[in-house]
N, C-alpha and C positions, 0 to 999 in steps of 0.2 A: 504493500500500500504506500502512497505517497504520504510524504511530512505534514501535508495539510490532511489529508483522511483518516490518518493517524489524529493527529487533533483535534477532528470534531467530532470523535467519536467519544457518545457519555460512559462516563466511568462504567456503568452497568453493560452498557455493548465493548465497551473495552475488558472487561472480564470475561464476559462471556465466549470472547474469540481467543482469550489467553487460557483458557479451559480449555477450549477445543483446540490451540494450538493452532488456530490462524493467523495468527501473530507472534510473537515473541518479545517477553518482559525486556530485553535488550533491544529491541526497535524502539519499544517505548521510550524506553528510558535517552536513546540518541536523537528519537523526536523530539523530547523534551528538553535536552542540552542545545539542540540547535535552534528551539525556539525562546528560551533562555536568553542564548547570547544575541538576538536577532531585538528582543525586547526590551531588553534590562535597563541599557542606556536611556531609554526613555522614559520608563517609570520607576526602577528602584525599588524594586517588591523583594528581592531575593540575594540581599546584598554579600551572604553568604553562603557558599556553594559546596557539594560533595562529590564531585562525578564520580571519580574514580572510587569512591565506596559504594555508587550506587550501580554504576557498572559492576564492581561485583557479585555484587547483592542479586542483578538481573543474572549473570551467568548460574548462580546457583539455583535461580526459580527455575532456567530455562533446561540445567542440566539432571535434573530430578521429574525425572519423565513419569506422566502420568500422577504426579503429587497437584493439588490443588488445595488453593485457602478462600477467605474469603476476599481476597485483594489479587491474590494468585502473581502478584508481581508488576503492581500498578504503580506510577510515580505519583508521590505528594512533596510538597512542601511541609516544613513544621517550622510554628513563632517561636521566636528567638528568645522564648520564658520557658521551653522547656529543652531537656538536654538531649543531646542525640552521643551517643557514646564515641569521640573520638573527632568528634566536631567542635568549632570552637564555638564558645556559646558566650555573647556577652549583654545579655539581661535585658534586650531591649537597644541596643549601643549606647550602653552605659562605658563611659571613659575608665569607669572604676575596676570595667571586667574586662576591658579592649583585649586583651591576652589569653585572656582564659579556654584551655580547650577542657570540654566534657569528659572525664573517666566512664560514665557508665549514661544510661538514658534514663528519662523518666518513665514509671511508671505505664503512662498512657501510648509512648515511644514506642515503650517493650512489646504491650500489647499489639498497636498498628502495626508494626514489621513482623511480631511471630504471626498475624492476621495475613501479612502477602502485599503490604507496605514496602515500597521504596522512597527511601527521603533522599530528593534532589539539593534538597536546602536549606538553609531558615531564613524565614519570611521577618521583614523588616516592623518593626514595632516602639513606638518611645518607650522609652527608659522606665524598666522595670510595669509594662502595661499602662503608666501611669499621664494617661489622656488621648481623648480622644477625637485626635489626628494622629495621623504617622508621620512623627518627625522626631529626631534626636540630632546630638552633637557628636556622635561616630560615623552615624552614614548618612543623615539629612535626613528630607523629606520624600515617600513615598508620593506617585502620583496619580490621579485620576486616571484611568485610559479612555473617559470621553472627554477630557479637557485635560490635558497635563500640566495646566497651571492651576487645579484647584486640587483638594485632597482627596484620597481615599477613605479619610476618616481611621477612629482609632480605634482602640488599638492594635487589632488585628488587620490593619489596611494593607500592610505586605502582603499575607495570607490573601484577603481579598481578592488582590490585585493578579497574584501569581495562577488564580485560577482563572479569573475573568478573562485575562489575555492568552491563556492557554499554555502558560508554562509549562504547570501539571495537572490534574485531574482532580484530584482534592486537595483541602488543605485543612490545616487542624489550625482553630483558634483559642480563646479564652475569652470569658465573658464577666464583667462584674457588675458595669455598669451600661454599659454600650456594646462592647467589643467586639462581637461577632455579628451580631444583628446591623447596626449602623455603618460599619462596610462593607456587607454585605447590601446593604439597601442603594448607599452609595456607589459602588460598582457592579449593579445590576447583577446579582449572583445572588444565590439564597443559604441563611447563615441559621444555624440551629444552636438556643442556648437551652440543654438539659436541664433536667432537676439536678440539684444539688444531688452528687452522687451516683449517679449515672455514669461517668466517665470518671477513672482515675486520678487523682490529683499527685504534684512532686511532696517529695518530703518534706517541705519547707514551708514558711508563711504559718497563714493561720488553719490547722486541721478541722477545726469544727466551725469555720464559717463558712454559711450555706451564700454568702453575697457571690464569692469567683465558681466558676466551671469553667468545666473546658469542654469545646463542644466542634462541629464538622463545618466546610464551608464548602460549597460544590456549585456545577452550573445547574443543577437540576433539581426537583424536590427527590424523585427517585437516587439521582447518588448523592444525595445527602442521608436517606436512609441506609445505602449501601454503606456508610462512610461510619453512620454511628453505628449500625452491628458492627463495623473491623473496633472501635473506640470502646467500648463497654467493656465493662470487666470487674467482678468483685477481687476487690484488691487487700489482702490486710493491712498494709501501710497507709491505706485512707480509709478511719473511720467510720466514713458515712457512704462508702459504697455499698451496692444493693443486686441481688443474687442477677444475673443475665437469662435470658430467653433465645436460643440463639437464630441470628436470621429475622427476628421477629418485626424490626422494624421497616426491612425493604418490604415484607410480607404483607405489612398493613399500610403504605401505601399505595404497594400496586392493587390490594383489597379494597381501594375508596370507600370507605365506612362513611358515609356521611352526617355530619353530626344535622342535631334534630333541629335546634336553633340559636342565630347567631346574634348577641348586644355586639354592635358598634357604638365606640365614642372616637372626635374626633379631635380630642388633646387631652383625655381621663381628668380634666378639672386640673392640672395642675400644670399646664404651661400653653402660651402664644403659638399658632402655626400658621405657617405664611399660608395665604387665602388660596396661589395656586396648587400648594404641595395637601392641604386639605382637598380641595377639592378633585382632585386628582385619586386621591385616598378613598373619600366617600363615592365615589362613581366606580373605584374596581372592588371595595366592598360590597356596593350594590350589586355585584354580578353573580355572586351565589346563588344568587334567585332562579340565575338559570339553570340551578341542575333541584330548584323546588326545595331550595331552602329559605326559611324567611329571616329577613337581617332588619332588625330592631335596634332605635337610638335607645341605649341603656346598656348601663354600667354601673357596678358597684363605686362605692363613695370613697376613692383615693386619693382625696384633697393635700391631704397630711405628706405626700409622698417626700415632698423635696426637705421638709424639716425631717423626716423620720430618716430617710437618707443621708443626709447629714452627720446624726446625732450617731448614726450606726457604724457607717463608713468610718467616721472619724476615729472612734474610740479602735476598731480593727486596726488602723495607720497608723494610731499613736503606737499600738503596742508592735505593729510591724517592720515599720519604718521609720520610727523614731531612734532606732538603737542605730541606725544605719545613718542620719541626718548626721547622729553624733558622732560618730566615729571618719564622718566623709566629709561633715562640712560643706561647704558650696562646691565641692563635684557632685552632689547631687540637685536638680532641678530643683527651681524655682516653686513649680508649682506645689513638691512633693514635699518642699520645707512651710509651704501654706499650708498644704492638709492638716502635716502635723500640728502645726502652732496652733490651728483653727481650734483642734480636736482637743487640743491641752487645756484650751482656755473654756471647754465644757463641763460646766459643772456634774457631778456623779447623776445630780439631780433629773440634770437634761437625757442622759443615755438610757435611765430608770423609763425618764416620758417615753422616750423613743421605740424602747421596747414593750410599752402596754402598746402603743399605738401600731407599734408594727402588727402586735396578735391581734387587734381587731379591727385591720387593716384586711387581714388572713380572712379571718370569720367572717366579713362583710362580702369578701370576694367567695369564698367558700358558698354562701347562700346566694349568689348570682349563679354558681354553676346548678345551683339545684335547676334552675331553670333555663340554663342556657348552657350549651356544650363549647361553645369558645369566645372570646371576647377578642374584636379586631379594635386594631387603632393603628396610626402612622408608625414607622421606623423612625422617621427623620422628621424634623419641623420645618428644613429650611431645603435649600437646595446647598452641593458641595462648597466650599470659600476658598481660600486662595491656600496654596498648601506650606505655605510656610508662618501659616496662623499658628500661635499655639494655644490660643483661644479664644471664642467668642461673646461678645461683649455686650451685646444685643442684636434684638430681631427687631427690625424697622423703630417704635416708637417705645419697645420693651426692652428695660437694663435687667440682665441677669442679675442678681446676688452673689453665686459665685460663680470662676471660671468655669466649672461642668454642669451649671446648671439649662444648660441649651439642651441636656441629654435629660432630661427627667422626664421622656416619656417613657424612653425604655429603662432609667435603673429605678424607674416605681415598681417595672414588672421583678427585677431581680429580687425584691423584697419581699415577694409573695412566695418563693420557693417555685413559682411554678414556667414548665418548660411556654419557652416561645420560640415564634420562627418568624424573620423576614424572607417574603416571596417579592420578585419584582413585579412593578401593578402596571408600570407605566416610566415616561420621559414629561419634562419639565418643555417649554418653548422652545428653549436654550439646548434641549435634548440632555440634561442629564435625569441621570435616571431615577425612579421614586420606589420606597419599597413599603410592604403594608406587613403592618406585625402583626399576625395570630398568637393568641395566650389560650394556652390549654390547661387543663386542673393537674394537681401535680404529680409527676411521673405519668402522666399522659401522652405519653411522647407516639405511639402507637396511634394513636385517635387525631394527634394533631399535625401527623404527617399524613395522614389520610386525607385530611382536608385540604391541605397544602395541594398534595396532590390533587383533587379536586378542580381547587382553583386555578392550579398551574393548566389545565387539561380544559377550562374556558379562556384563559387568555391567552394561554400558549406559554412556553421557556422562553423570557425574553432572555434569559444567558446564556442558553444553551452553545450557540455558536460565540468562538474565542473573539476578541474583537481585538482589531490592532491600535494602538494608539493617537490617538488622533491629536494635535497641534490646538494648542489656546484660543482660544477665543470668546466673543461673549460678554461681558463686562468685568471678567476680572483678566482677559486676553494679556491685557500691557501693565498689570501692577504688582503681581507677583513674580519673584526672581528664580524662587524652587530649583539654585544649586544645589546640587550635592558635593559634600565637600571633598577633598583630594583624596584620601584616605578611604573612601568608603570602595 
C-alpha cells in the first residue's frame, strides 16, 4: 500500500489487516517516521522521537507469526508525563528534566505495548500538564494544523496534534482539567477522559485523586474504543483501578446502544460562550433526534463548579507541587508558582466548603441521570488563540478570575468523577474546528461510546482523514510568532 493509504486507514482497519497480515507493523511504523518528518516542522506535536526502538519493536510483532494483540503492532505517540522505558522523558519540557532518560515505563506504557502498542514518541505538553495550551520553555509551542498560528490547546495538544495530522494512529493523553477533551475538540479529533481508575496511573503525584486520568485520543469514536480496551488494566500500584472487561468497549460502540434521553446545557451555568461556538454546539446536539432520540434544555445545578475547582485543585498542588516550587524556584512556571501561592492562602475552612459542595454537586448530577442517560455541552467556549498565549484573559466583555478559568466547562465535568468525551460537531467561519462534550454516569464508559458512536455515524468523522497543515491566517494570521526554540 502507499504512504498515504497506509495513513488513512483507522486504527480498527489498520488492525484488522495486521491480523491478517496484509500489512506489516514495520510498514507502519516507516509510514509513520516519514510522515513524522514531512510534518513536524510545522506543528511540533512530537518533539521527541524513538524510531529505532520502535522499529524494533515492529520487527518483533512482524516476526512472531500468527501471535496477535489487541494493537497487534500499531504506532502511537505517548505525552511527555508519562515514561516510556529508555526514552528521554522531561515532564512536559520542563528545563528541570531536559536530561533525563526513563529507566523503566509507566504503568499505563507497560500495558499499551504488552496490548501490541508501538510508541513513535512523546507528544509535546507544558511543563508538568500544567495548562492549557501547549507551550513550554524546552521545545515551544505546539501548533494548530488548521491554522499554525493558533494553539492546539492543552495539555495534551502534542498528542492531539500527532494524531490529527497522521503521525500515528492513536495517542495517549491525561486529563484533569481540560486535557484530553479540549484538544481534542481543538484539533478536530475525538478525546476520551475515563472515570477515575479506568486507566493506570505512574507512581507519582497524588494516588487517591480522582481530578487526573489518563485516557485515548484517536480520529474516530470506534478507535478511541479500540485504544481504551489496549489502556485499561487493574493495576496494584494504583489504588483506584477497577477489574477490566476485555474488548468491551470497541464492543459497545460498534453495538450503538442508544441512550433513552438527552439534557443539553449550553455553558452548565458557570461560564461565557462565544455566541458562534454555542451555536454551533446547540445545532449538532440537536441532531440526535435523528436517530429518535429526544434532546432537552436541562441540566443539573453546577453553578458552584469554578469555586469548588478551585478550592480542590489547589489544596492537591499545594501538597504536589509545592515541594517542587521549593526546591526549583523560578525554573518552575509562573503559573504553577500561582496555583501554589493561591492554594496556600486557602483557609482549611474553604477546602472543608469545597468538598461538601463537591458531594452535592455529585448527588445533584446523580439525580439528573435518573432521568437522562447523558448530558451534552460544549468542549471549548471560544474558538483556538494565538499559540504562544499562555493564557487567557477574557472572552469578549468577560474577565476570567483566574488564568484557567476559560476551561470551567470541562474541569466542572472532572469533579463529578464521571467519564466524558469530545466528538467533532463542526468548523467555526474561520474553519477551525468545534467539539461537543458528552458526560456519561460514572464508569459509563461503555454507554457513552455508544452514543459517541451514534453521533459520529449522523455527522460523519470529521477527523477521520489526516489533515496537513495549513499556513495562518484569519485574525490572529500576522500576530502570533509561535517559534520554536533552537533546542527543541
Amino acid at each position: 500500500m502507499s504512504n498515504a493509504a497506509l495513513l488513512n486507514l483507522t486504527a480498527v482497519e489498520a488492525v484488522e489487516r495486521l491480523k491478517s497480515r496484509d500489512i506489516s507493523s514495520l510498514e507502519l511504523v516507516e509510514a509513520s517516521i516519514r510522515r513524522i518528518e514531512a510534518v513536524e516542522p510545522k506543528v511540533n506535536a512530537l518533539p521527541i522521537t524513538c524510531f529505532e526502538r520502535a522499529r524494533t519493536q515492529a520487527r518483533h510483532f512482524d516476526d512472531a507469526k500468527g501471535s496477535a494483540s489487541i494493537l497487534t503492532g500499531l504506532p502511537i505517540s505517548v505525552k511527555d508525563l508519562d515514561e516510556v522505558a529508555g526514552v528521554r522523558h522531561t515532564n512536559g519540557g520542563s528545563v528541570i528534566f531536559e536530561e533525563y532518560v526513563a529507566t523503566k515505563s509507566s504503568p499505563m506504557v507497560e500495558t499499551l505495548e504488552t496490548n501490541g502498542a508501538i510508541t513513535m514518541g512523546k507528544s509535546n505538553s507544558p511543563e508538568f500538564g500544567f495548562n492549557a495550551n501547549t507551550i513550554n520553555d524546552l521545545f515551544g509551542p505546539t501548533r494548530n494544523p488548521y491554522d499554525t498560528s493558533r494553539t492546539a490547546a492543552g495539555s495534551s495538544g502534542g498528542a492531539a496534534v500527532s494524531v490529527a495530522t497522521g503521525e500515528v494512529w492513536l495517542a495517549t493523553g491525561s486529563d484533569l482539567g481540560s486535557s484530553i477533551r479540549l484538544p481534542a475538540a481543538y484539533n478536530s479529533v475525538v478525546g476520551l477522559r475515563p472515570s477515575p481508575g479506568r486507566v493506570p496511573r505512574a507512581r507519582k503525584g497524588m494516588p487517591f485523586n480522582t481530578l487526573a486520568v489518563l485516557g485515548p485520543i484517536a480520529r474516530t469514536v470506534g478507535d478511541t474504543a479500540l485504544m481504551l480496551d489496549a489502556m485499561v488494566a487493574e493495576h496494584w500500584a494504583d489504588p483506584l483501578t477497577i477489574p477490566v472487561t476485555e474488548g468491551q468497549f470497541l464492543h459497545a460502540a460498534s453495538n450503538r446502544k442508544a441512550p433513552r434521553r438527552i439534557g443539553f446545557s449550553p455553558d452548565l451555568g458557570v461560564t461565557p460562550v462565544d455566541p458562534e461556538i454555542a451555536a454551533i454546539v446547540e445545532a449538532a446536539a440537536k441532531r440526535f433526534t435523528e436517530a429518535g432520540i429526544p434532546v432537552e434544555h436541562d441540566a443539573p445545578d453546577l453553578s458552584n463548579g469554578v469555586e469548588v475547582f478551585h478550592a480542590i485543585r489547589g489544596v492537591n498542588h499545594l501538597a504536589n507541587m509545592g515541594p517542587l516550587c521549593e526546591a526549583h524556584g523560578d525554573r518552575m512556571i509562573p503559573e504553577i508558582h500561582y496555583s501554589v501561592k493561591r492554594a496556600a492562602e486557602l483557609p482549611i475552612t474553604r477546602y472543608a466548603w469545597g468538598e461538601r459542595e463537591r458531594a452535592q454537586m455529585f448527588l445533584r448530577t446523580m439525580a439528573f441521570f435518573d432521568d437522562y442517560d447523558l448530558l451534552v455541552c460544549p468542549t471549548g467556549i471560544m474558538e483556538p488563540f494565538p499559540c504562544d498565549w499562555r493564557r487567557v484573559d477574557k472572552l469578549h466583555d468577560h474577565e476570567f478570575d483566574a488564568y484557567i478559568d476559560w476551561i470551567a466547562i470541562t474541569y466542572t465535568i472532572s469533579l463529578l468523577g464521571c467519564p466524558s468525551i469530545s466528538v467533532p460537531c463542526g468548523f467555526t467561519k474561520s474553519g477551525m474546528p468545534v467539539g461537543l462534550q458528552l458526560v456519561g454516569r460514572p464508569r459509563g464508559e461503555a454507554d457513552l461510546l455508544a452514543a459517541a458512536q451514534i453521533f459520529e455515524d449522523i455527522v460523519g468523522a470529521l477527523g477521520r482523514t489526516p489533515v496537513d497543515p495549513r499556513a495562518p491566517r484569519g485574525p490572529y494570521a500576522g500576530s502570533a510568532q509561535c517559534r520554536t526554540p533552537a533546542n527543541g
